[in-house]
C-alpha positions as CSV (number, residue, x, y, z in Angstrom):
1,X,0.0,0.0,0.0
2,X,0.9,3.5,-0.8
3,X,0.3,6.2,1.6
4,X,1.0,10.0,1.2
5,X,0.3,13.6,2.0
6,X,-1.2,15.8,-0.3
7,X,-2.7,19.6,-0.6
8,X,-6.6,19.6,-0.9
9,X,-8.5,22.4,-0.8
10,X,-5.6,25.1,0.6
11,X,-4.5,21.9,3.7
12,X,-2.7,19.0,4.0
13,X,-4.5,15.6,4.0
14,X,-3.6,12.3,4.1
15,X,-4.2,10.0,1.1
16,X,-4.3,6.5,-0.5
17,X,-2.2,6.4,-3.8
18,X,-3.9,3.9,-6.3
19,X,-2.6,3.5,-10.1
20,X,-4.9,6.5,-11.1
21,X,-6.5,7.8,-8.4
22,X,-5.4,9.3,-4.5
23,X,-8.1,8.6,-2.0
24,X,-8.4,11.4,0.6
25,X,-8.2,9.7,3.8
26,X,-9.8,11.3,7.2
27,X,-6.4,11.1,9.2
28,X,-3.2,9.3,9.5
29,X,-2.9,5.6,8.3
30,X,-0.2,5.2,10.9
31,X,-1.7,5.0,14.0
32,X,-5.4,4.9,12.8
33,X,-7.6,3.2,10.0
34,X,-8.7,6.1,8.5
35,X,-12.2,6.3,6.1
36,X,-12.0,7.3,2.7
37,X,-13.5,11.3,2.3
38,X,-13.0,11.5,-1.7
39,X,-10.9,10.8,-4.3
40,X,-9.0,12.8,-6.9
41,X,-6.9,12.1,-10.3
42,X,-3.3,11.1,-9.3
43,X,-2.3,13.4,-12.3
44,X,-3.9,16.8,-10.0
45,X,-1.7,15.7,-6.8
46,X,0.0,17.9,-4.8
47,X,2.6,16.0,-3.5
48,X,3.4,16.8,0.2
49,X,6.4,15.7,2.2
50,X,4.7,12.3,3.4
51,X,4.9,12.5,6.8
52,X,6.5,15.9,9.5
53,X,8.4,13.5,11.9
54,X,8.3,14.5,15.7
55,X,11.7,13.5,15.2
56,X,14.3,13.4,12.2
57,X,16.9,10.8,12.4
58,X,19.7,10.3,9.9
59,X,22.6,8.2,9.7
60,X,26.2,9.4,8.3
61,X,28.3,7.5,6.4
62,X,26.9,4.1,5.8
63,X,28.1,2.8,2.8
64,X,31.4,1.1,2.3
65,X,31.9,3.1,-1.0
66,X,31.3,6.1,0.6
67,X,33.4,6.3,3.7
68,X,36.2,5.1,0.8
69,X,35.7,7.8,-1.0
70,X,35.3,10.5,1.3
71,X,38.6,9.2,2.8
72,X,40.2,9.8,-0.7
73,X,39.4,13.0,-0.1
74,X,41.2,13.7,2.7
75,X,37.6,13.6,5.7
76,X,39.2,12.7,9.0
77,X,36.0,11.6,9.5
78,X,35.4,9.0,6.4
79,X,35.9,5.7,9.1
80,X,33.9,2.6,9.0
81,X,32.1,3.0,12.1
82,X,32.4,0.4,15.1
83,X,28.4,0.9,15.8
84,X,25.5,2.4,14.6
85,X,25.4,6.5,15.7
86,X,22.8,8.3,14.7
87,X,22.9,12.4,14.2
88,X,19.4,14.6,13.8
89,X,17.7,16.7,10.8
90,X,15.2,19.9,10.5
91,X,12.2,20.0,9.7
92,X,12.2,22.8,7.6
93,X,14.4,21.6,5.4
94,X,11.5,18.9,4.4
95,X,9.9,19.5,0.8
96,X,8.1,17.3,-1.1
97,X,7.8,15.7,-4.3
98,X,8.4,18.3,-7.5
99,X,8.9,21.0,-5.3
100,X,12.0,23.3,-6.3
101,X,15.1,22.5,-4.3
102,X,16.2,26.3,-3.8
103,X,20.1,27.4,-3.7
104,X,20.7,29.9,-1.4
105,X,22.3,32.8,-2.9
106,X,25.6,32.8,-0.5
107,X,26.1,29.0,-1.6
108,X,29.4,28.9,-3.4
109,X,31.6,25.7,-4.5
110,X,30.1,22.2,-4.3
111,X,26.1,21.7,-3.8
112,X,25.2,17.9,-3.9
113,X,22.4,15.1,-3.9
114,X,22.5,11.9,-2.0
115,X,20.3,9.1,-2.9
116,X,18.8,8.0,0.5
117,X,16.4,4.9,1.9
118,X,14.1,6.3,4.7
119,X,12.6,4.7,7.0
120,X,8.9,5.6,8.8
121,X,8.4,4.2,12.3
122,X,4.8,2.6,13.3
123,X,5.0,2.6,17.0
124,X,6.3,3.6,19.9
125,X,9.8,2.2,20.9
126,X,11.7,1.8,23.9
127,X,14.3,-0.6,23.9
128,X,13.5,-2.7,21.0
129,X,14.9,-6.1,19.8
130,X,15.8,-6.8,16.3
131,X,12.7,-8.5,15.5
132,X,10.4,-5.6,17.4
133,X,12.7,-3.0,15.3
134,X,11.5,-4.6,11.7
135,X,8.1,-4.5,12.9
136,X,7.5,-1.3,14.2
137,X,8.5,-0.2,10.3
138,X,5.6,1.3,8.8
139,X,6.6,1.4,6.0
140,X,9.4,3.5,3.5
141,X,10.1,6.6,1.4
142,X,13.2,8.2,-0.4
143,X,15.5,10.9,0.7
144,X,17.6,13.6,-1.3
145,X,19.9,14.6,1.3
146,X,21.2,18.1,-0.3
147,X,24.3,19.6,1.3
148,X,26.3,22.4,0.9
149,X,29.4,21.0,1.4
150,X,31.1,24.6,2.2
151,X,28.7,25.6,4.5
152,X,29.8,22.2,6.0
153,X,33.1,22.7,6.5
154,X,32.9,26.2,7.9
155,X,30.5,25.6,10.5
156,X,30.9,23.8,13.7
157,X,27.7,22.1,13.1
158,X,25.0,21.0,9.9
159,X,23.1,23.8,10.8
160,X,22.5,25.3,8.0
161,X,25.0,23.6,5.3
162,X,22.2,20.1,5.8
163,X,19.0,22.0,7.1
164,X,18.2,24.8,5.2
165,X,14.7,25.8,3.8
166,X,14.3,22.5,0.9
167,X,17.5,20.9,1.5
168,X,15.6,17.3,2.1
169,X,13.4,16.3,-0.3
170,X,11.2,13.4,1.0
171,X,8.8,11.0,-1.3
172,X,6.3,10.9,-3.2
173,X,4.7,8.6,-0.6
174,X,5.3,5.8,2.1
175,X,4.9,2.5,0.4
176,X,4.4,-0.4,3.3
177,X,4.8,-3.9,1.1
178,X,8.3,-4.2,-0.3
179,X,11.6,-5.5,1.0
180,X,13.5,-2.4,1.0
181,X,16.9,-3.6,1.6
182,X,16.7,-5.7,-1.7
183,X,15.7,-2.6,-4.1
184,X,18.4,-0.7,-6.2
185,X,18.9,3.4,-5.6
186,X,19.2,5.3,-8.4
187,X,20.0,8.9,-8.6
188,X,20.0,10.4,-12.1
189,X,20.5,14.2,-12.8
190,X,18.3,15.4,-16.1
191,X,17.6,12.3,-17.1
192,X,21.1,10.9,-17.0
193,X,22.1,8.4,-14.6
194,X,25.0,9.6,-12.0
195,X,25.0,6.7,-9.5
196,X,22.7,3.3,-8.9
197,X,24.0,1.2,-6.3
198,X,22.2,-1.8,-4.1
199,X,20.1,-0.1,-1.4
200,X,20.6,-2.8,1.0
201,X,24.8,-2.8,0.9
202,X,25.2,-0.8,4.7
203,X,27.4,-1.0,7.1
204,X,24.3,-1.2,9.4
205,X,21.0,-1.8,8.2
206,X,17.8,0.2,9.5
207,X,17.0,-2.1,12.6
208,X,20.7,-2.0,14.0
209,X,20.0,1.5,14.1
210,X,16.6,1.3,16.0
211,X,17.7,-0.8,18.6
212,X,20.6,1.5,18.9
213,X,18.7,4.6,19.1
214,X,15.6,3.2,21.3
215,X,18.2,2.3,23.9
216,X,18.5,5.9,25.1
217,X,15.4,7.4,23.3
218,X,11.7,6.5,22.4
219,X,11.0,6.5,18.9
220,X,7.6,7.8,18.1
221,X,5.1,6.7,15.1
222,X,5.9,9.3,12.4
223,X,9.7,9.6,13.3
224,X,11.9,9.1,10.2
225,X,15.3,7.2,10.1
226,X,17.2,8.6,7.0
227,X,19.9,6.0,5.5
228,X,22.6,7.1,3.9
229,X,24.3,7.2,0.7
230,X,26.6,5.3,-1.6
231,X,27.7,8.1,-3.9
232,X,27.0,11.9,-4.3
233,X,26.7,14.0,-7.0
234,X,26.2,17.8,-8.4
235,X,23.6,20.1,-8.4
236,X,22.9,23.1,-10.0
237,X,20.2,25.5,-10.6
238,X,18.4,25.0,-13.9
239,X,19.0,20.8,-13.1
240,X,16.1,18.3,-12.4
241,X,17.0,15.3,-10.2
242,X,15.2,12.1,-9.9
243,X,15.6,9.2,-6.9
244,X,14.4,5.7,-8.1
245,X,14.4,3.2,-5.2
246,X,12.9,0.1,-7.5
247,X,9.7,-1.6,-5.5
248,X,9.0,2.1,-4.0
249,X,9.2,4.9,-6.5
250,X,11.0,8.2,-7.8
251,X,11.3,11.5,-5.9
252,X,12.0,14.0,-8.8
253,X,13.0,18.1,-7.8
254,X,14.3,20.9,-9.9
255,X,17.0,23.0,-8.5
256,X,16.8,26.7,-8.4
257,X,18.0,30.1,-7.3
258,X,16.9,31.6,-4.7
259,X,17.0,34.7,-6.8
260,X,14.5,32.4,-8.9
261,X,12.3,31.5,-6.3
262,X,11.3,34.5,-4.5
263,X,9.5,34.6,-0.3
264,X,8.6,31.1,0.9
265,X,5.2,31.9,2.8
C-alpha cells in the first residue's frame, strides 16, 4: 500500500495512492484506520512531504563506497564506524515531491544530492529487539539529502549547510509492502544516470539502528530514520533530479536560485 500527503483544498490531507487515483483519507494511516472522504486524479496531486516526523533521524556515512571515498578526499572523519550513531535533521528543510530544491544565494563551491532509503516508524519504541525494530517499520520513502558541502566545512555544526529551507526532499509517498533492503537506488541528474548502487549494501541496516537509538530514546510513530548514501553527486540551478528506489518509486526536484524562487510563505 501507498500512503501520502497531499494539498486539498488550501490543507494537508492524508491520502491512499492507487494507479490513477489518491483517495483522501480522514487522518493518518499510521496509528489509525482512516475512512475514505474522496478521491481525486493522481495526475492533479499535490505531492506533500509524506509525513512531518516528531523527530528526524539520519545516519552518516553508511556505505562502504562512501566512507572510501570520502577518505580519498582527505575527511578525518570517512571511518567505517564500530556501531550504529545516529545524528538529527530539521524539519524545515522537508519539501516534497516536484517541489524546487532552492540554492541559497551565498552557496558557493560544491552543492550535492544523496540518494537516501528512509525509514517511517509505526509505534512507539523503547528498547527494541531486532525483530520488534523490523516491525515497528511502517513502512518507506526516499530521501535527497542536499548539502552544501562549504557551509559544512565552515560551521561547527550542519546547521544550515544540511537543514536549510528544501535541502531534504522526501517522497512521493510511504509505500508499506516491499523488501526495502533488496531494491536498487538510483540517482540520475536530467535524465542521466550519475549513480545506482544496491540499497541494501550498509554498514548497518535500519533495525541495528533502531535498537541502537531506542536504547536511550523512544521513537515515536511518524519519526523518520534517514539512511545514507553510496555516492553523491552535483547540483545546479536550472538541473532536475530524480531518486528511483525500484519496489518504491522516484522523488524528482528541480534545482533553483533563490533569486528564482522569490518569499517562501
Amino acid at each position: 500500500m501507498r500512503y501520502a500527503r497531499v494539498s486539498a483544498g488550501g490543507r494537508a490531507v492524508w491520502a491512499r495512492v492507487g494507479e490513477e487515483e489518491v483517495e483522501l483519507l480522514s487522518g493518518s494511516p499510521i496509528e489509525t484506520d482512516p475512512e475514505v472522504l474522496g478521491v481525486l486524479p493522481r495526475a492533479d496531486a499535490v505531492w506533500l512531504p509524506p509525513v512531518v516526523p516528531p523527530v528526524f533521524y539520519a545516519v552518516g556515512m553508511n556505505y562502504p563506497r562512501h566512507i572510501e571515498h570520502a577518505a580519498r578526499l582527505g575527511n578525518p572523519a570517512a571511518v567505517v564506524p564500530e556501531r550504529p550513531e545516529v545524528g538529527y535533521r530539521a524539519n524545515n528543510a522537508l519539501t516534497g515531491h516536484r517541489t524546487p530544491i532552492v540554492r541559497p544565494a551565498e552557496v558557493e563551491g560544491r552543492f550535492e544530492a544523496e540518494p537516501e532509503l528512509v525509514a517511517v516508524i509505526g509505534r512507539t519504541l523503547r528498547r527494541a529487539t531486532r525483530d520488534e525494530a523490523r516491525a515497528a517499520v511502517f513502512g518507506w520513502t526516499i530521501g535527497n539529502d542536499v548539502s552544501a558541502r562549504t557551509w559544512q566545512h565552515q560551521d561547527r555544526t550542519f546547521w544550515r549547510s544540511k537543514n536549510s529551507d528544501t535541502f531534504k526532499p522526501m517522497g512521493p509517498w510511504i509505500e508499506t509492502d516491499v523488501d526495502a533492503l533488496a531494491q536498487t537506488t538510483t540517482l540520475r541528474v536530467n535524465g542521466e544516470v550519475r549513480a545506482a548502487f544496491p540499497t541494501g549494501d550498509m554498514v548497518f541496516d535500519p533495525f541495528d539502528y533502531i535498537v541502537e537509538i531506542t536504547r536511550h530514546n523512544t521513537m515515536l510513530p511518524g519519526d523518520v530514520l534517514w539512511m545514507g548514501a553510496e555516492s553523491t553527486c552535483g547540483l545546479a540551478p536550472g538541473d532536475t533530479v530524480e531518486v528511483e528506489i525500484s519496489g518504491i518509486g522516484t522523488l524528482s526536484n528541480p534545482v533553483q536560485r533563490e533569486e528564482e524562487q522569490g518569499n517562501r510563505p
